[in-house]
ZAMARGU-4260 file (C-alpha; in steps of 0.2 Angstrom, whole numbers, plus 5000, padded with zeros to 4 digits):
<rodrens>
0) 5225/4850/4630 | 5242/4842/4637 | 5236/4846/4654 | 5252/4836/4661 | 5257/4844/4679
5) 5275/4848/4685 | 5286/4832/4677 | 5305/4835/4681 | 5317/4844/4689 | 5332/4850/4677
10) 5346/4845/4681 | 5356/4864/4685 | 5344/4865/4699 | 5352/4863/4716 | 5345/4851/4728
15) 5342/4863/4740 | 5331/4873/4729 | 5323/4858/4722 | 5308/4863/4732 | 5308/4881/4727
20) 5309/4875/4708 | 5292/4863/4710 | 5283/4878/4719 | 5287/4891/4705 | 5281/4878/4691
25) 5265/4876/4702 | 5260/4893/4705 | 5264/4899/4685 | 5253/4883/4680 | 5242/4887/4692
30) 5244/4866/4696 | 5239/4862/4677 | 5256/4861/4668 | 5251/4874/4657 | 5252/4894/4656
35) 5243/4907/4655 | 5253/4923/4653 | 5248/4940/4657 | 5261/4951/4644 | 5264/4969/4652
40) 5279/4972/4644 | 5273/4983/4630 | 5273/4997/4641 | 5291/4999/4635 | 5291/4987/4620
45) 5275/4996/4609 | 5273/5012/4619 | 5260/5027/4615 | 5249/5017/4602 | 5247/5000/4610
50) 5238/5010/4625 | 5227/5027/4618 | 5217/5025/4603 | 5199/5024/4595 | 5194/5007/4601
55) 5205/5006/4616 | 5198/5009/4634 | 5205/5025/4642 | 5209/5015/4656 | 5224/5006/4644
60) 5234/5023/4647 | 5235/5020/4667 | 5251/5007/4668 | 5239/5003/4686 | 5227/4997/4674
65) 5241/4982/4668 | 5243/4977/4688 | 5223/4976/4693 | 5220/4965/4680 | 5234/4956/4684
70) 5226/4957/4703 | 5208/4950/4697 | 5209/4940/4682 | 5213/4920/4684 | 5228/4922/4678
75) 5246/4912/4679 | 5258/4925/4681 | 5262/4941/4675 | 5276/4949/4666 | 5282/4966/4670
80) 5299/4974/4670 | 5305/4976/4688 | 5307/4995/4688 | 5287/4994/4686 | 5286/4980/4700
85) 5296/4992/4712 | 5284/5005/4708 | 5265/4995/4710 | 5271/4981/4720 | 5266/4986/4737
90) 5248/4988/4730 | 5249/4970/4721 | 5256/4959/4734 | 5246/4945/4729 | 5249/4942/4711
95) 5260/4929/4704 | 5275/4939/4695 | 5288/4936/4680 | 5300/4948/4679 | 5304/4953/4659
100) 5325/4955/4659 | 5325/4963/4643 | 5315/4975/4633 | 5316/4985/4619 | 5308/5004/4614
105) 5298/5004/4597 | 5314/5016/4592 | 5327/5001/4590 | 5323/4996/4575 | 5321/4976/4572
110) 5330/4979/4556 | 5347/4983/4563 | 5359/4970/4560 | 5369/4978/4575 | 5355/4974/4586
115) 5358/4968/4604 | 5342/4967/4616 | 5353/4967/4632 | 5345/4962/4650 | 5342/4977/4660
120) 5344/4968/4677 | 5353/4951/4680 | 5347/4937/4690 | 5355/4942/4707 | 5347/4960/4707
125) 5331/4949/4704 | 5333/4940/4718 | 5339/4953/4730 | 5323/4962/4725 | 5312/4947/4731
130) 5319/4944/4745 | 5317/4962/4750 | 5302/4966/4745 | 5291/4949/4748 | 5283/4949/4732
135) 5277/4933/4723 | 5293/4932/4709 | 5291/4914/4704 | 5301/4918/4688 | 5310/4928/4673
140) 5306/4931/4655 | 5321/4934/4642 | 5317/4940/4623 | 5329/4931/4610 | 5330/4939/4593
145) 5336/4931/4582 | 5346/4937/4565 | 5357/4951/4573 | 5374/4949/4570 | 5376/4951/4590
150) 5363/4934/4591 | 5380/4925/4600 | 5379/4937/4612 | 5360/4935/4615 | 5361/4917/4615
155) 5377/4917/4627 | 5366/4928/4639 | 5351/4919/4637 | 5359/4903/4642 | 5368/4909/4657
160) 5351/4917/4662 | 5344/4899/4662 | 5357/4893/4672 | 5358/4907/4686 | 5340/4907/4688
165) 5338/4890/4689 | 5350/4890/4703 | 5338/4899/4712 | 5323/4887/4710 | 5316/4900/4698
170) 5305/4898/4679 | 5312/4904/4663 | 5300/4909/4649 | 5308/4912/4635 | 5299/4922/4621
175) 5308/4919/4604 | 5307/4933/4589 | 5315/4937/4572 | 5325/4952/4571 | 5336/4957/4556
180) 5338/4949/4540 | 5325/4936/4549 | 5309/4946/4550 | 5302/4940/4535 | 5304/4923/4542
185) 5295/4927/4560 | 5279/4915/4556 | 5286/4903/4542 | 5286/4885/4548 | 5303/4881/4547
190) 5308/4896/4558 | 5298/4891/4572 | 5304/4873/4572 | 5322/4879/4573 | 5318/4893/4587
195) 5307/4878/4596 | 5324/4868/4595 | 5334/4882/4600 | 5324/4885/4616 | 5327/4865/4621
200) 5346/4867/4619 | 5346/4883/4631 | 5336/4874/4643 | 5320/4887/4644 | 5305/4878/4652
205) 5293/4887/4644 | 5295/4895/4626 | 5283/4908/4618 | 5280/4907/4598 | 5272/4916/4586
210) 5260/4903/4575 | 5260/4902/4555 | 5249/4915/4551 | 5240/4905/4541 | 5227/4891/4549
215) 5228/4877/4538 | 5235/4862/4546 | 5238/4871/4561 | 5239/4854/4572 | 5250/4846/4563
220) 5261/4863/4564 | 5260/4864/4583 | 5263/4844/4584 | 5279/4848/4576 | 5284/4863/4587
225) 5281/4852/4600 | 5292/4839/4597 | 5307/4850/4591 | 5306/4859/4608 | 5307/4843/4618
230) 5306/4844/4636 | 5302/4862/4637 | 5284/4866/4635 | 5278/4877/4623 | 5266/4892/4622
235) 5257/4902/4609 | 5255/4922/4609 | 5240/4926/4604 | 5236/4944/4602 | 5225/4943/4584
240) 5210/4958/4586 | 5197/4946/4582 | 5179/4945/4589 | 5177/4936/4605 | 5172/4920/4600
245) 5182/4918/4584 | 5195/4922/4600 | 5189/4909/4611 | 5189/4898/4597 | 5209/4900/4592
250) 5213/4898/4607 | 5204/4881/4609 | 5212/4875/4594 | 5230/4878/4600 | 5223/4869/4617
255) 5218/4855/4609 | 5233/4852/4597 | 5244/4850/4614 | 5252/4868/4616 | 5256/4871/4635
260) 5249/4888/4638 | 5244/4904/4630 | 5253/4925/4630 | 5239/4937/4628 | 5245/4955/4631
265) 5232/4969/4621 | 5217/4957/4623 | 5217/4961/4639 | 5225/4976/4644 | 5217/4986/4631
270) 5199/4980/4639 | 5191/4989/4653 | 5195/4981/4669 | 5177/4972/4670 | 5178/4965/4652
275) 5198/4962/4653 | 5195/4950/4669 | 5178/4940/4661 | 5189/4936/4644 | 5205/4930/4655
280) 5192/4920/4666 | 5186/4912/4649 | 5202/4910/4643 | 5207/4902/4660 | 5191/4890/4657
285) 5199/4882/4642 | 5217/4882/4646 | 5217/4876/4665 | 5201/4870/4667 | 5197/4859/4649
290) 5181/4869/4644 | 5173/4872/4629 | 5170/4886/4620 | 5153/4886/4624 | 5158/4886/4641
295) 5169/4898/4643 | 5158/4910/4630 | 5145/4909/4646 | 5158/4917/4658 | 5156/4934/4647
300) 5140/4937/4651
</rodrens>
């Protein structure tokens, strides 16, 4: 694990917000340098499915249910759009928020080459909201697909987003996807390098992948990603429905092969809230606290 803690201030940040920048890092890193992202965006993005079903808690149907994990699980931050912030906020003053710009319904197909995932607030609606209502908004989250025939316009966006939040001392995460033409692509090497390079050029500080699907050589893979992404950090979704410790156990892997952080959405949110808050907690062992796998299996119990 490249457990390295908050490392340099970029450039577009003001000076007068200098401080606000190295608070926002800390809190999302919880200290560490790396991430652990709570993903509640898939209350718009994947909709009916991803929440009711055989083998998913009925609690999963309660959008509540996404702000008390959120509440009790050691967690970085979590990701929500703002309309659902404005709604539960009140109730969940003390978690650590990252408000998700832009979303998409399961409706807009990936596939159209006239697809555009527009941000549905813009930074200073973001920051008018924070001030008013007190919450912890330490950053923003912007989705870039890539493929579309409108991908200028994505990048365009996602690069004045970087700026205007950073002139606010606030993070960007940015989460990098196929769409398109690309799709096929979504976990071949070479596309990740490119979207790792990508995210360096818009200035993100923290940029979520999809891994290979395969395994094989899979720190050497994340060495590369690594590298091509420069000085912004990189972080790994990781939503596989595997066993717990087979779990556990990929996540380690990514930990140790450097990656700075990890996205889990379903893993948790489709738990009951006891179980959702010990596999965050044991996730939490091995990204912020260097554990094993044994260890943090112990913390299931």
């Amino acid at each position: 694990m490249t457990n390295s803690k908050f490392e340099i201030v970029p450039m577009d940040v003001p000076s007068d917000k200098i401080k606000d920048y190295i608070y926002n890092f800390n809190e999302i890193t919880c200290g560490t340098g790396s991430m652990i992202l709570f993903d509640g965006d898939a209350r718009m993005g994947r909709m009916y499915a991803e929440f009711n079903g055989k083998w998913i808690h009925t609690d999963a149907s309660d959008p509540e249910h996404l702000f008390k994990i959120a509440n009790h699980a050691e967690i970085g931050v979590f990701s929500t759009q703002l309309g659902m912030m404005a709604r539960y906020g009140l109730d969940y003053r003390n978690v650590k928020y990252l408000v998700s710009l832009n979303s998409k319904t399961k409706y807009n197909l990936a596939a159209d080459q006239d697809f555009f995932n527009q941000a549905l607030v813009d930074i200073e609606q973001v920051i008018d909201f924070k001030q008013n209502s007190g919450l912890n908004i330490v950053g923003v989250g912007y989705t870039v697909y890539f493929g579309s025939k409108n991908e200028p316009d994505l990048l365009r966006e996602a690069a004045q987003i970087v700026q205007k939040a950073h002139e606010h001392g606030l993070i960007v995460v940015l989460k990098l996807k196929a769409a398109g033409l690309q799709l096929a692509q979504q976990n071949q090497e070479s596309f990740i390098y490119d979207i790792a390079g990508v995210a360096a050029c818009l200035g993100g500080d923290f940029a979520i992948v999809d891994l290979p699907k395969t395994k094989k050589d899979l720190k050497r893979i994340i060495t590369k990603i690594i590298k091509a992404a420069g000085r912004t950090k990189i972080v790994c979704k990781d939503d596989s429905q595997i066993e717990k410790e087979k779990f556990l156990d990929s996540i380690y892997l990514q930990a140790q092969s450097g990656v700075n952080g990890i996205a889990v959405g379903p893993n948790f949110y489709q738990k009951g809230l006891l179980d959702a808050i010990k596999l965050s907690n044991a996730v939490a062992a091995i990204i912020l606290k260097n554990k094993s796998v044994k260890e943090s299996l112990g913390l299931l119990k």
